[in-house]
VOLUM-493022 format. One record per residue (C-alpha): residue in one letter; x, y, z. Coordinates in nm, 3 decimals. Each point is the difference from the previous one (the first is absolute). Last residue first. Layout:
! VOLUM-493022
+----+---------+---------+---------+
: aa :      xx :      yy :      zz :
+----+---------+---------+---------+
:  A :       X :       Y :       Z :
...
+----+---------+---------+---------+
This chain:
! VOLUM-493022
+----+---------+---------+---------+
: aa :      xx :      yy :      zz :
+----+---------+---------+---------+
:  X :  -4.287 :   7.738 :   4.270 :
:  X :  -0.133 :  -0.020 :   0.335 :
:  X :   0.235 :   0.093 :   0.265 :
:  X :   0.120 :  -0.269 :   0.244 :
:  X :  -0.220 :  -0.300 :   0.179 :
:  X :  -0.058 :  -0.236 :  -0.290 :
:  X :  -0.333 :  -0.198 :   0.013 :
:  X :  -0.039 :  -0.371 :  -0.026 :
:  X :  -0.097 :  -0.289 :  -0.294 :
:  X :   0.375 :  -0.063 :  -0.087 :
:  X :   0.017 :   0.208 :  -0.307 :
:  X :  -0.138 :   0.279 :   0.231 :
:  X :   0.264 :  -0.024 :   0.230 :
:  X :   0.261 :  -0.033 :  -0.296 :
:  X :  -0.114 :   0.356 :  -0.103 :
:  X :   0.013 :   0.153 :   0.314 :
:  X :   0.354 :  -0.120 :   0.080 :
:  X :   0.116 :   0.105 :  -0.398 :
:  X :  -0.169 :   0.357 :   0.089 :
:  X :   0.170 :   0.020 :   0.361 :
:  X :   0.351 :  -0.092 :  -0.160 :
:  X :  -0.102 :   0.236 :  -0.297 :
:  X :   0.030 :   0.309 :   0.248 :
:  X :  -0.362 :   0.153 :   0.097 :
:  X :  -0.162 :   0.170 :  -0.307 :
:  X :  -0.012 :   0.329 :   0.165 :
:  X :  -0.074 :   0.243 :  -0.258 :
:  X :   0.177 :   0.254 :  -0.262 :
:  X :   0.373 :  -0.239 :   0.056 :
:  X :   0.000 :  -0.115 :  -0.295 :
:  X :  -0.353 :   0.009 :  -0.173 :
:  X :   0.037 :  -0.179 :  -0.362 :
:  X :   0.322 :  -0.179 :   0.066 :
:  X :  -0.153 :  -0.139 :   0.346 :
:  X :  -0.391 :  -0.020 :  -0.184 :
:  X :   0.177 :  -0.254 :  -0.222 :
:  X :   0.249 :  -0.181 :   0.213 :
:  X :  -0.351 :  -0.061 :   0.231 :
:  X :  -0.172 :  -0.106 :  -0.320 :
:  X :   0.271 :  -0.278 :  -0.047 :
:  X :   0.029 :  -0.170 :   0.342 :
:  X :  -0.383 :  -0.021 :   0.001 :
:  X :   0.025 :  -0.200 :  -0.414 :
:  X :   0.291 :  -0.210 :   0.188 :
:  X :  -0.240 :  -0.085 :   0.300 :
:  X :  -0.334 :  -0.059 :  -0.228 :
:  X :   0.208 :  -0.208 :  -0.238 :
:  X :   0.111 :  -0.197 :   0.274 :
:  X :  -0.290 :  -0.033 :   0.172 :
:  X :  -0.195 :  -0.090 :  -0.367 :
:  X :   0.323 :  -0.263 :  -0.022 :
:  X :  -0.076 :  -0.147 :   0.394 :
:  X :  -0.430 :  -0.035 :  -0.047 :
:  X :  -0.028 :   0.052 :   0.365 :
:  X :  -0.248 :  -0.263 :   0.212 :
:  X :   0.323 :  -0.176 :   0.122 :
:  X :   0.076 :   0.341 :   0.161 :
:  X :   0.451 :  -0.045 :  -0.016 :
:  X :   0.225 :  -0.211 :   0.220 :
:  X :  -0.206 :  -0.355 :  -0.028 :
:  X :   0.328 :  -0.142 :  -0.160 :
:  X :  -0.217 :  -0.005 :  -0.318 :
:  X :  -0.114 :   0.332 :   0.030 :
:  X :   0.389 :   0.099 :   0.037 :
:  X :   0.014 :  -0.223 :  -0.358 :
:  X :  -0.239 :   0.177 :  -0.122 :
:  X :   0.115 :   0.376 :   0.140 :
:  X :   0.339 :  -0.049 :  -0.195 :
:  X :  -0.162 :  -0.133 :  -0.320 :
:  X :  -0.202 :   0.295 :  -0.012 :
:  X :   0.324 :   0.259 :   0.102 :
:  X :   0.183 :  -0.201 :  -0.311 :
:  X :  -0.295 :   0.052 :  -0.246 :
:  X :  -0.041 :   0.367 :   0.134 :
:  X :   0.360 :   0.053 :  -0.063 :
:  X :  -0.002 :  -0.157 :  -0.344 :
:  X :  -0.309 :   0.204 :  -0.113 :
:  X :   0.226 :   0.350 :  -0.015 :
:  X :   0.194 :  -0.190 :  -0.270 :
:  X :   0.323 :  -0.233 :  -0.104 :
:  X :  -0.045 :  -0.349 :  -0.198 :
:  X :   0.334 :   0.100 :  -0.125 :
:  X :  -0.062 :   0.071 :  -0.419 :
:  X :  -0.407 :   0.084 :   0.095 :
:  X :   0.178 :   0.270 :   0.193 :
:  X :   0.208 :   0.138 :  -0.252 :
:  X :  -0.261 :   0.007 :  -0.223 :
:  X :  -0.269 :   0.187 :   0.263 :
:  X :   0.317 :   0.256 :   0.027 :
:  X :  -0.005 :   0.039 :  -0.369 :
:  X :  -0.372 :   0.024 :  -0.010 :
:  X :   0.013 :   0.318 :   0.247 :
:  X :   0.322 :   0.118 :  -0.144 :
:  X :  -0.214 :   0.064 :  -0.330 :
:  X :  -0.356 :   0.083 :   0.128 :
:  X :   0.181 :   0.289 :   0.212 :
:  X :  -0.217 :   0.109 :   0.309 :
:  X :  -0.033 :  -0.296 :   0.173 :
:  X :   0.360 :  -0.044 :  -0.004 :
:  X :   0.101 :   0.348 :   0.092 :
:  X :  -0.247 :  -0.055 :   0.347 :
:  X :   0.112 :  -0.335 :   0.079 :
:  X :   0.378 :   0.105 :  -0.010 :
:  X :  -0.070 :   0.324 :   0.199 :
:  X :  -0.153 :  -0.199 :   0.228 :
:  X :   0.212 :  -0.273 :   0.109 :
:  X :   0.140 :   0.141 :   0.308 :
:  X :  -0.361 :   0.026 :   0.140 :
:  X :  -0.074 :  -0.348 :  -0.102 :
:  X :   0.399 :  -0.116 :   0.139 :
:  X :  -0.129 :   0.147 :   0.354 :
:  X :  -0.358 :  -0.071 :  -0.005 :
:  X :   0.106 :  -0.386 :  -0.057 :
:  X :   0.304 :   0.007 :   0.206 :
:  X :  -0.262 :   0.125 :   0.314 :
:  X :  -0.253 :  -0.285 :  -0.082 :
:  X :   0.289 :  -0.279 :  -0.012 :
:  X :   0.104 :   0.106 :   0.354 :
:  X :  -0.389 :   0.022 :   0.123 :
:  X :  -0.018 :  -0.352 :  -0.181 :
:  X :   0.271 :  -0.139 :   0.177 :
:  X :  -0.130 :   0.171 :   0.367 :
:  X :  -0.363 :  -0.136 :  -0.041 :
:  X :   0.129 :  -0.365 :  -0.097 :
:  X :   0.245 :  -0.002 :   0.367 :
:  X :   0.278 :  -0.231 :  -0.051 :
:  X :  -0.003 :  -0.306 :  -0.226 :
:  X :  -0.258 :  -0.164 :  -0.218 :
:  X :   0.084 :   0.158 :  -0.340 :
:  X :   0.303 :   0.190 :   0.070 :
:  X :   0.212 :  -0.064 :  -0.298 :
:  X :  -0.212 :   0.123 :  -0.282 :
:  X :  -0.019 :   0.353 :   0.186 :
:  X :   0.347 :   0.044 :   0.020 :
:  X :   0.014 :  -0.076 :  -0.356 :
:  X :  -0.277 :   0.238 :  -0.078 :
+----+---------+---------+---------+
């Protein structure tokens, strides 16, 4: 997200968010196992939702920073000035999600494409075009 914070009107928009896209599915699929026992234990579930109130931590706060992100490339004239940026941000982080998903669920049973092609297809269709790789 840092890197992310620091390119707002520089290099190539498609290419930051791909990059951002592909840490996303990465750190959602690595984060799994923790989502899964939280969800399923009431007690470390509202622990965890303490602790997070306690640092102003939480799955929103990347969406919030990707929104703010894509408004102020909207307001450099870099990103579909017809896009609402924080529903394209949730839409590309809640994307980047299901694919780590159906990855731990599936493996290797189908051809997903790699999650460089998924994050490139993704951002495409944030942007108002159409990804060229696998679908996902």
């Amino acid at each position: 997200m840092s890197r992310l914070r620091a390119t707002a009107g520089e290099g190539d928009p498609a290419a930051s968010l791909e990059e951002f896209a592909v840490a996303a599915i990465r750190f959602f699929g690595r984060s799994l196992p923790l989502i899964a026992g939280l969800l399923a234990e009431a007690t470390l579930r509202e622990g965890f939702r303490q602790m997070l109130a306690g640092n102003g931590g939480g799955p929103h706060v990347p969406v919030a920073v990707l929104g703010r992100h894509l408004a102020e490339e909207q307001r450099l004239g870099r990103f579909p000035a017809g896009t609402k940026p924080h529903a394209a941000a949730a839409l590309l982080l809640g994307a980047c999600f299901h694919r780590a998903f159906v990855v731990s669920l599936v493996g290797g049973s189908t051809d997903l494409g790699t999650d460089e092609d998924a994050a490139a297809d993704l951002v495409a269709a944030v942007l108002g075009g159409t990804g060229g790789g696998p679908a996902t």
